[in-house]
C-alpha positions as CSV (number, residue, x, y, z in Angstrom):
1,X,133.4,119.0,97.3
2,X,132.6,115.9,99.3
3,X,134.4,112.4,98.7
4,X,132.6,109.6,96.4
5,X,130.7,107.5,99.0
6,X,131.7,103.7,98.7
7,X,128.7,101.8,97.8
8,X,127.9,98.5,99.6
9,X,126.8,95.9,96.8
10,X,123.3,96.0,98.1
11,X,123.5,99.9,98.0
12,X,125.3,99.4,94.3
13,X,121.8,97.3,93.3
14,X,119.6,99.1,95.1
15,X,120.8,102.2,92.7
16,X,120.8,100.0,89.4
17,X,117.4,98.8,90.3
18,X,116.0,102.9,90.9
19,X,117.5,103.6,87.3
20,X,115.8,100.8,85.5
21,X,112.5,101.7,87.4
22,X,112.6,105.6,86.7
23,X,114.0,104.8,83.3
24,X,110.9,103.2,82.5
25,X,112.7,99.9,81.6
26,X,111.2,98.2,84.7
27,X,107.5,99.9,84.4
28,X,104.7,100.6,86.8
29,X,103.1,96.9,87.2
30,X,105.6,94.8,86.1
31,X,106.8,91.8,87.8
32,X,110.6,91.9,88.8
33,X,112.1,88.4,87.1
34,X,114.8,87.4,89.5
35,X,116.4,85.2,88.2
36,X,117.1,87.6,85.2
37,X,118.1,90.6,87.1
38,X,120.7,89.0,89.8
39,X,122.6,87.3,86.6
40,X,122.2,90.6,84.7
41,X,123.5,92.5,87.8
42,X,125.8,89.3,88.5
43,X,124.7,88.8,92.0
44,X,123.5,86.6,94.5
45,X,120.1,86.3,95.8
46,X,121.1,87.6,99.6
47,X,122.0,91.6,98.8
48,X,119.2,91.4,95.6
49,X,116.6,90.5,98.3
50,X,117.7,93.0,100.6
51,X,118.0,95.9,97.5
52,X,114.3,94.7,97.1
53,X,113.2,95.3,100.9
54,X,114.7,98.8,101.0
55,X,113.2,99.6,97.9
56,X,109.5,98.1,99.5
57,X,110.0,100.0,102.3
58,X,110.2,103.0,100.4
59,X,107.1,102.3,98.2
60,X,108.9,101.9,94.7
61,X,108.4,97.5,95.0
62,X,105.4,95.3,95.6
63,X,106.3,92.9,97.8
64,X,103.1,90.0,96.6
65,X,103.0,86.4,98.7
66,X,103.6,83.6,96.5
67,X,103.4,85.8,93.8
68,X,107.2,87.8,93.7
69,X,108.0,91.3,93.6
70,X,106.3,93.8,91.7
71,X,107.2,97.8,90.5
72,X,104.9,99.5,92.2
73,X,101.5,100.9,90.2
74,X,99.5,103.9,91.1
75,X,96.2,104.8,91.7
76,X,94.8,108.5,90.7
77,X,94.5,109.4,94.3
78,X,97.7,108.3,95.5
79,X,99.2,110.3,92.7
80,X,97.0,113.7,93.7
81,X,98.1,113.0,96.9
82,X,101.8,112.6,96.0
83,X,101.8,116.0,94.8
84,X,99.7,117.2,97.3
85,X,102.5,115.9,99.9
86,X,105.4,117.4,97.5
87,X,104.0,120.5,97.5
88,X,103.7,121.2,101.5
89,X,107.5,120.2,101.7
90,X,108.7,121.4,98.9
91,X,107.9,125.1,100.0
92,X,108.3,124.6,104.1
93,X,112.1,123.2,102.0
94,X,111.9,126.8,100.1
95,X,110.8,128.7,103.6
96,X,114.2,127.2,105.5
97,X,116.6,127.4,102.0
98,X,116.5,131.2,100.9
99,X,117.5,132.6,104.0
100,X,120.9,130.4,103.7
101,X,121.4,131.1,99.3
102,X,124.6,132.8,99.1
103,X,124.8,134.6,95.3
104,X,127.1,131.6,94.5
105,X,124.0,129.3,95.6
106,X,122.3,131.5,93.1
107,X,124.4,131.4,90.4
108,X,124.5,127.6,90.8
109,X,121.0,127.7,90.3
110,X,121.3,129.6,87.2
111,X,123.4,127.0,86.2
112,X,121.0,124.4,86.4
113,X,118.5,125.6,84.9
114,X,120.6,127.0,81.6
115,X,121.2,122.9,81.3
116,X,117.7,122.4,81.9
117,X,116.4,124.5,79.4
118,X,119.2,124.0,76.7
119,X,118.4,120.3,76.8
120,X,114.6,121.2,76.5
121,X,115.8,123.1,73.2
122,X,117.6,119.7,71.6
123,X,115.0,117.5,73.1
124,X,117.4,115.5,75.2
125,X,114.4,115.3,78.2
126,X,117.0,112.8,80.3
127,X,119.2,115.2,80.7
128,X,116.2,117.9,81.3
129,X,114.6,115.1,84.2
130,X,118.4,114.9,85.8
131,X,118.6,118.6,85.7
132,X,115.0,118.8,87.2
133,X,116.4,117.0,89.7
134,X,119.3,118.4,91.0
135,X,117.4,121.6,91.0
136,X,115.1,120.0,93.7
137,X,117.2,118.7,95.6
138,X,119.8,121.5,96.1
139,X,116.7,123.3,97.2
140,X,116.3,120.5,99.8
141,X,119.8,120.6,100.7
142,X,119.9,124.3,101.6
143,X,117.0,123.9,104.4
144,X,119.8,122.4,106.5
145,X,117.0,119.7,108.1
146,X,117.9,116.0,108.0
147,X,114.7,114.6,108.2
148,X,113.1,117.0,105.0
149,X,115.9,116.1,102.9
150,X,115.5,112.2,103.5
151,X,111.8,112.5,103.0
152,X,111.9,114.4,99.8
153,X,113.9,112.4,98.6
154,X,112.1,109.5,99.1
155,X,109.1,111.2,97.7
156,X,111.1,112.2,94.8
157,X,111.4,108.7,93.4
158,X,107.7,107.8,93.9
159,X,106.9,111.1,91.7
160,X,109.5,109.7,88.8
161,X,107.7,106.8,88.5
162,X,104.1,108.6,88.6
163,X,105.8,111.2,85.4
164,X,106.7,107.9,83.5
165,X,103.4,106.7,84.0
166,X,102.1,110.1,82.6
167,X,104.6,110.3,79.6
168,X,105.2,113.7,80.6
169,X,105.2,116.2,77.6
170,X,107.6,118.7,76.4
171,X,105.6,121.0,76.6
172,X,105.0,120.6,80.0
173,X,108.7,120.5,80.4
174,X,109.0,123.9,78.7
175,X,106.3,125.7,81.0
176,X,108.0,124.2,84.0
177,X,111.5,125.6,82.7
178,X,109.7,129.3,82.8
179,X,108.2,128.9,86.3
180,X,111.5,127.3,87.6
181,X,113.5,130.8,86.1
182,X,110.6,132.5,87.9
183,X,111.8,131.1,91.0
184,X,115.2,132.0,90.5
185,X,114.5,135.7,90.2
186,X,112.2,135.5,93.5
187,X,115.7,133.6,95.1
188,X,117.6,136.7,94.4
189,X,115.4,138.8,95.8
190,X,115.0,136.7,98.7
191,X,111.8,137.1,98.6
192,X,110.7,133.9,100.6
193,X,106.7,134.3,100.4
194,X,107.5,134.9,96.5
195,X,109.7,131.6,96.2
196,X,107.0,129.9,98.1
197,X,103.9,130.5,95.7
198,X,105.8,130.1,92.7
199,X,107.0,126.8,93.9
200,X,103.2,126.1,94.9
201,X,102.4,126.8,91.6
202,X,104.8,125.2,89.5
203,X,104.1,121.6,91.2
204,X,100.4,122.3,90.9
205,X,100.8,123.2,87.3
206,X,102.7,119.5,86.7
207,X,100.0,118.0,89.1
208,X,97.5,118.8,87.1
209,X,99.4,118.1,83.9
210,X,100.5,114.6,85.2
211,X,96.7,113.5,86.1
212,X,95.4,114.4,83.0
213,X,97.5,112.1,81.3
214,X,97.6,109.3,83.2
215,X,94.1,109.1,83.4
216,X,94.0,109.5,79.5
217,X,96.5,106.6,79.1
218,X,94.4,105.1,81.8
219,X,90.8,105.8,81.3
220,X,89.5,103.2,83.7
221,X,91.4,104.1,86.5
């Protein structure tokens, strides 16, 4: 196990900021109020400014002239082409990971998705998102390459903020639970071309699931 990183304040707002955002507290489109958040966060304006450039840089905030600082909003194509993106690193991630999943990699997947699907069952879909998430990223971990892991991850919270747009459904949660525990059995195999389309498939299946609702809630768009 690896020692708890000490955070930096700006690193310690740059995280608060990410959880209101994906949280859905701070929605796509809405303007940041400064002056509300640094006495919320009870900070100064220096490392808040500088939470605020990292997070522009990485295409969660809207940095508007004269205007302040925005959550970032979506348009349908740069959503389709999100999850275009996700999907080409996502299994070139899968390609480089199974050849390194030891059975205790395995069973820690197994792990992850037993909390992933018993949340599911009480309807608890934070801890079902959270769980989502580690899943992904362990994958990402596994390829062993530096620049893939940053960039997923840095794709990873564009994509949350796209799913809160969409109100993602149960439903949608459950079918993803079954394709996930498909991907586990293709993982013990090892089965690399296997892991690959299923993890093709399962993001094209929220893709698709994720457009159709945001342009539902957003019919204009």
């Amino acid at each position: 196990m690896n020692a708890p990183r000490h955070l930096t304040l700006r690193e310690r707002i740059y995280e608060e900021i990410v959880r209101l955002i994906v949280s859905g507290e701070l929605p796509s489109g809405v303007s940041i109020d400064e002056k509300e958040l640094t006495e919320r966060l009870q900070v100064s304006r220096t490392p808040f400014r500088e939470a605020i450039g990292t997070l522009a840089k990485e295409g969660l905030i809207e940095i508007k002239p004269y205007r302040g600082f925005f959550v970032r909003s979506f348009t349908p194509k740069e959503i389709d082409d999100l999850y275009d993106l996700r999907k080409t690193l996502e299994c070139f991630a899968v390609e480089l990971a199974v050849p390194q999943m030891s059975d205790r990699h395995i069973a820690g997947f197994e792990r992850i998705l037993d909390e992933a699907v018993a949340a599911l069952r009480r309807g608890d879909m934070g801890t079902y998102g959270i769980r989502d998430k580690e899943f992904h990223e362990t994958i990402a971990e596994l390829s062993g390459s530096a620049p893939l892991i940053e960039t997923l991850a840095r794709l990873a919270l564009q994509i949350q903020i796209c799913r809160s747009i969409a109100n993602e459904s149960r439903d949608l949660a459950e079918r993803a639970a079954e394709e996930r525990d498909q991907i586990l059995q293709a993982f013990r195999a090892r089965d690399i071309a296997r892991a690959k389309a299923l993890m093709h498939a399962h993001i094209s299946d929220v893709q698709q699931a994720v457009m159709a609702r945001f342009q539902k809630k957003n019919p204009a768009r």
